[in-house]
N, C-alpha and C positions, 0 to 999 in steps of 0.2 A: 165412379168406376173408371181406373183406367183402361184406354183403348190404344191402339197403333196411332190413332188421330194424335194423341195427344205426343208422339214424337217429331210433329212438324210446327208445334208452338215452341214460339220463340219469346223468352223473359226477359224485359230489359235490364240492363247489370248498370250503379252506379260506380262511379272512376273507381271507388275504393274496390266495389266488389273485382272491377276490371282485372286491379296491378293484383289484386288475390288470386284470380284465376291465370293470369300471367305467371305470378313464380311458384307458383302449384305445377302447371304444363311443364314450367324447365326444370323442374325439381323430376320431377316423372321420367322425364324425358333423357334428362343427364342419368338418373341413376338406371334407367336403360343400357344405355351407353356404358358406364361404368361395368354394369354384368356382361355385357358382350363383348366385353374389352379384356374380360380373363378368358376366354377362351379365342379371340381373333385378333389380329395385329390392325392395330383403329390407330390412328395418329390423332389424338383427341384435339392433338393443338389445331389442326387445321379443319377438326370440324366443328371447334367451337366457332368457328370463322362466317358459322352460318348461322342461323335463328333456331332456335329447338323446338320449332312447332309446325305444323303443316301449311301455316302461314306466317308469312312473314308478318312481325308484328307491328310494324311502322304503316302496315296497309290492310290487315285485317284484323277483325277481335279471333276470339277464341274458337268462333262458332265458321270462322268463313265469310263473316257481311262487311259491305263495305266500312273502310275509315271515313269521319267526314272532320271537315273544318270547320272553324267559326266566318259562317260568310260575312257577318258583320265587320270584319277586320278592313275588308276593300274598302266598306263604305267611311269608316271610320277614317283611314287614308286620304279619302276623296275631302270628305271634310275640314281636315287640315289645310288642302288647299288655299282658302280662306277662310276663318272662321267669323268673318264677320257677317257673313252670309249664312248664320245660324241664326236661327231667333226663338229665345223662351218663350216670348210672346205672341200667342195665335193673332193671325193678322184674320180678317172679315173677309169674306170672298162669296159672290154670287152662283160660284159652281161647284161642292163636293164629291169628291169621288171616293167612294167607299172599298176598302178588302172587306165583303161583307162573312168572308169563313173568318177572318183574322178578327172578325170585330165581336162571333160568338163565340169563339175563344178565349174574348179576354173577357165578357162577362164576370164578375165575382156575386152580389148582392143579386142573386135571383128570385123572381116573385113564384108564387104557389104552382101555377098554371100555365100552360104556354099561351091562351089567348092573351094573358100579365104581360108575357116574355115577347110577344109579339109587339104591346102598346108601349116596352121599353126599347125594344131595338129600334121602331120606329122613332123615337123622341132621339135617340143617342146624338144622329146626325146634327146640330149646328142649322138653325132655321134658315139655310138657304134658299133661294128661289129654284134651282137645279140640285139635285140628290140625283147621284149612280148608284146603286146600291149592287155590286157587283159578284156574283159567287160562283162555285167550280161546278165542274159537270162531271159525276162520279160514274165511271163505265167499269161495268163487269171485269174487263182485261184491259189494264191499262201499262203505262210504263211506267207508273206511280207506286206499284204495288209494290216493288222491293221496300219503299220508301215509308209506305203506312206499315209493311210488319217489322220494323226498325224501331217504328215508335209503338207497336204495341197495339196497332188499329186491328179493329175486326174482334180484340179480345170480349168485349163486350155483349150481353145480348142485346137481341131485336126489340125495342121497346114501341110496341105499336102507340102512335099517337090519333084516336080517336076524333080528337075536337079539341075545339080552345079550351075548354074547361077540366083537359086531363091533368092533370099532378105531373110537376117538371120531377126527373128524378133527382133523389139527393146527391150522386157521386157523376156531377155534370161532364165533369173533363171523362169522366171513363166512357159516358154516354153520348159523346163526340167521338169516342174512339171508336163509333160504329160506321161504316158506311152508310149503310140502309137508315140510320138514325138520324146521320144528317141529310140525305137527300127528304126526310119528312118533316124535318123542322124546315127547312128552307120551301120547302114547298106549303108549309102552312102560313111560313109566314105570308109568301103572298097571295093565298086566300085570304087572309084575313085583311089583308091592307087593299085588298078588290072592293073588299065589303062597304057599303055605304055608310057604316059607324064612323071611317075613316074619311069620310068625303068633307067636314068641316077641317081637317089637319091639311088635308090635301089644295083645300081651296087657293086660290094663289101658287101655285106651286108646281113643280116636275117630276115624278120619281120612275126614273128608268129603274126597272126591276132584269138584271139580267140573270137567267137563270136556264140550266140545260144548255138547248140551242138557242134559244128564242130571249129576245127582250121586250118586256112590255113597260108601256107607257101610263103609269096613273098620273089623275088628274082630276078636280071637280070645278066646275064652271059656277055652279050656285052654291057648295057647300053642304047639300044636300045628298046628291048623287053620284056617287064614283065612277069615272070611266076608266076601262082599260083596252088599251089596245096594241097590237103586235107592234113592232117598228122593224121593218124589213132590213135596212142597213146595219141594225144594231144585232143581226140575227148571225152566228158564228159558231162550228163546230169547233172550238179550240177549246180545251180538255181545265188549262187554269186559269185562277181569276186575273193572274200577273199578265197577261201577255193581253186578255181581255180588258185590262183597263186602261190597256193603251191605246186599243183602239173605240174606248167610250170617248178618252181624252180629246182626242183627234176629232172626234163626233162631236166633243163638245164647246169645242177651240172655233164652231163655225157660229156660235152665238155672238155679234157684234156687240150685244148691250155689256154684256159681260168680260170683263177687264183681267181679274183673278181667279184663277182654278187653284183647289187643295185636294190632295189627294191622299187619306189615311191611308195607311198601312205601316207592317211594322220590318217588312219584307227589302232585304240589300235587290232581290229580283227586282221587284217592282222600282226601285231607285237607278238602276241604272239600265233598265229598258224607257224610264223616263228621259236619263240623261242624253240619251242613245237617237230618242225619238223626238229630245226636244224644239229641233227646228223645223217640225210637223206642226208640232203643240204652237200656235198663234197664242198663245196669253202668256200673264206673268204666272208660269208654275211652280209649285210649293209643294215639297213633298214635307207630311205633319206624320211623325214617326216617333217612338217611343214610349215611355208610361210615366207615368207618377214626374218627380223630377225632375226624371230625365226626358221627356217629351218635348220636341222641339221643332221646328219648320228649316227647311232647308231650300233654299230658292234656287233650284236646276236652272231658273235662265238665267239667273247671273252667271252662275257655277259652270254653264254649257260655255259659257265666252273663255274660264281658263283651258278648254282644251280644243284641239280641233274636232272637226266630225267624225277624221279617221280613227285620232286617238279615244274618241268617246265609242266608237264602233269595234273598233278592238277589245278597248276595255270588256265591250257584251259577250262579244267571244272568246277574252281571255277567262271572263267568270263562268264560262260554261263549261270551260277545263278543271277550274277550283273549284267553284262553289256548287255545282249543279249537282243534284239527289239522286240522278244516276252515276252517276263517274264516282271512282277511287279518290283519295287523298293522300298524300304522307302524313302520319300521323307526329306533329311538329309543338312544341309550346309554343301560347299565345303571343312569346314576345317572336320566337321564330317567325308566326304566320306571320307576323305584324313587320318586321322586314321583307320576307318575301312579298309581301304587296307595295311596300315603297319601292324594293328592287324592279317588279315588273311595270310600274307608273314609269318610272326614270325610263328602264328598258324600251316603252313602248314611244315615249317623246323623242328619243335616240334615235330608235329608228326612221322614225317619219322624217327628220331633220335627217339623216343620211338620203333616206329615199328623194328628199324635195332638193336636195342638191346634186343628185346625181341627174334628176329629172332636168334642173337649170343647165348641168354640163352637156 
């Protein structure tokens, strides 16, 4: 049954559906125009001069929501820097730092049940000695939320998860598109990794669980018994997993035994709040990014020595103009975006080199 509710969902449109609802509006919209032009003196020439829709289309879709860009373009720029500082090859590293939303999203081969789904996310990590295992903190009213009905979040229903042995749904991605669904799988999983089933995986090992506000510490001493505990400094209201894994990173840069930190995620945020932060981060860091063949390590401390600090601190704040989930974009092709981010690299090296000599005079 349709209701009045059902006028505030919003459907997401592929590019094709896009450019069809685009010259449908100007089609409408001109032949508008064209009737009030037999009866009013309209200079069509000069109001073709504007966009024929109640938004302009370089910065909105159809409906009024924001444009967005491909934030991958920065990073892809940043890359070129030197690309020798790319590596196919996963290098060993004694400290893991997980995007633990980004890591159930890329799931495909899912098992029956979530206590399954629980014994594979736990295996996913790389047997390090340290594992972050890092995830978001979903609040009622957030500044997220233009951003989830963009993608179509919330469409889903509520799927209560009982216990380990409930039945994972079959249309996974739709059933991430809940909130309340993934505040329940994350929270199961770490029941389940409290449990002392997991205290032999555990043994030897660290696994910061952060989650909400709070981080906890799993561990087992004999292999038999799980311990968990809060860790006060790891505890943080900040709302995503990106901004939180930089300060796990920095938490976990105070380990002397440990040489190398890798930090999964598939996130441009996450890579140049690294860049940003790297001379916090004491280790050699790696940021391990991508899938299938394209999956690749990128080594931020080398890559932090081509730029200065100013210019890596800029860059954070020039990406919170472009890329950020709240802000507008021009809606530009990829080879456009793909200039405009060399132009603002040059632009911001420019400057600084004016600034440091005006500073010397």
């Amino acid at each position: 049954m349709t209701t009045f509710s059902c006028l505030n969902k919003q459907k997401n449109k592929k590019s094709n559906d896009f450019k069809r609802i685009k010259v449908t509006a100007q089609r409408n919209m001109f032949g508008q125009l064209l009737m009030v032009s037999q009866t009013h003196d309209i200079d069509l020439a000069k109001v073709m001069t504007y966009p024929l829709n109640l938004f302009p289309w370089s910065l909105a879709t159809s409906d009024g929501s924001l444009m967005k860009t491909n934030k991958a373009v920065l990073l892809h720029k940043l890359e070129e820097a030197e690309i020798a500082l790319t590596s196919r090859h996963p290098e060993i590293s004694d400290i893991h730092v997980i995007d633990g939303n980004a890591l159930l999203q890329s799931l495909i081969a899912l098992p029956d049940t979530f206590g399954e789904l629980a014994l594979k996310v736990f295996t996913c990590p790389p047997s390090a000695s340290v594992v972050h295992f890092i995830t978001d903190r979903y609040d009622d009213l957030s500044i997220k939320d233009i951003e989830r009905v963009r993608r179509g979040q919330d469409d889903c229903n509520t799927h209560t998860i009982r216990g380990p042995s409930t039945k994972i749904p079959r249309n996974w991605k739709a059933f991430l598109s809940n909130t309340a669904n993934k505040r329940a799988v994350i929270s199961l999983l770490l029941s389940e990794w409290e449990d002392d089933k997991y205290a032999s995986r555990l043994q030897g090992r660290l696994l910061y669980f952060s989650h909400k506000d709070t981080c906890s510490l799993l561990s087992s001493e004999d292999g038999e018994i799980t311990d968990s505990q809060l860790v006060q400094s790891l505890a943080t209201s900040q709302e995503e997993a990106h901004t939180k894994i930089i300060l796990h990173c920095i938490h976990a840069s105070m380990d002397l035994k440990c040489n190398t930190m890798i930090v999964r995620s598939p996130d441009t945020d996450v890579f140049l709040l690294l860049l940003a932060f790297a001379d916090e981060i004491d280790k050699n860091l790696l940021f391990d990014t991508g899938t299938s063949n394209n999956r690749r390590q990128i080594n931020v401390t080398v890559l932090k020595e081509k730029f200065s600090p100013n210019i890596r601190s800029a860059l954070l704040g020039l990406h919170s103009f472009t890329g950020c989930d709240t802000d507008d974009a021009v809606q530009d092709s990829d080879d456009d975006q793909d200039s405009v981010a060399s132009d603002d690299i040059e632009w911001l090296s420019e400057s600084e080199e004016d600034i440091t000599d005006s500073d010397t005079d």
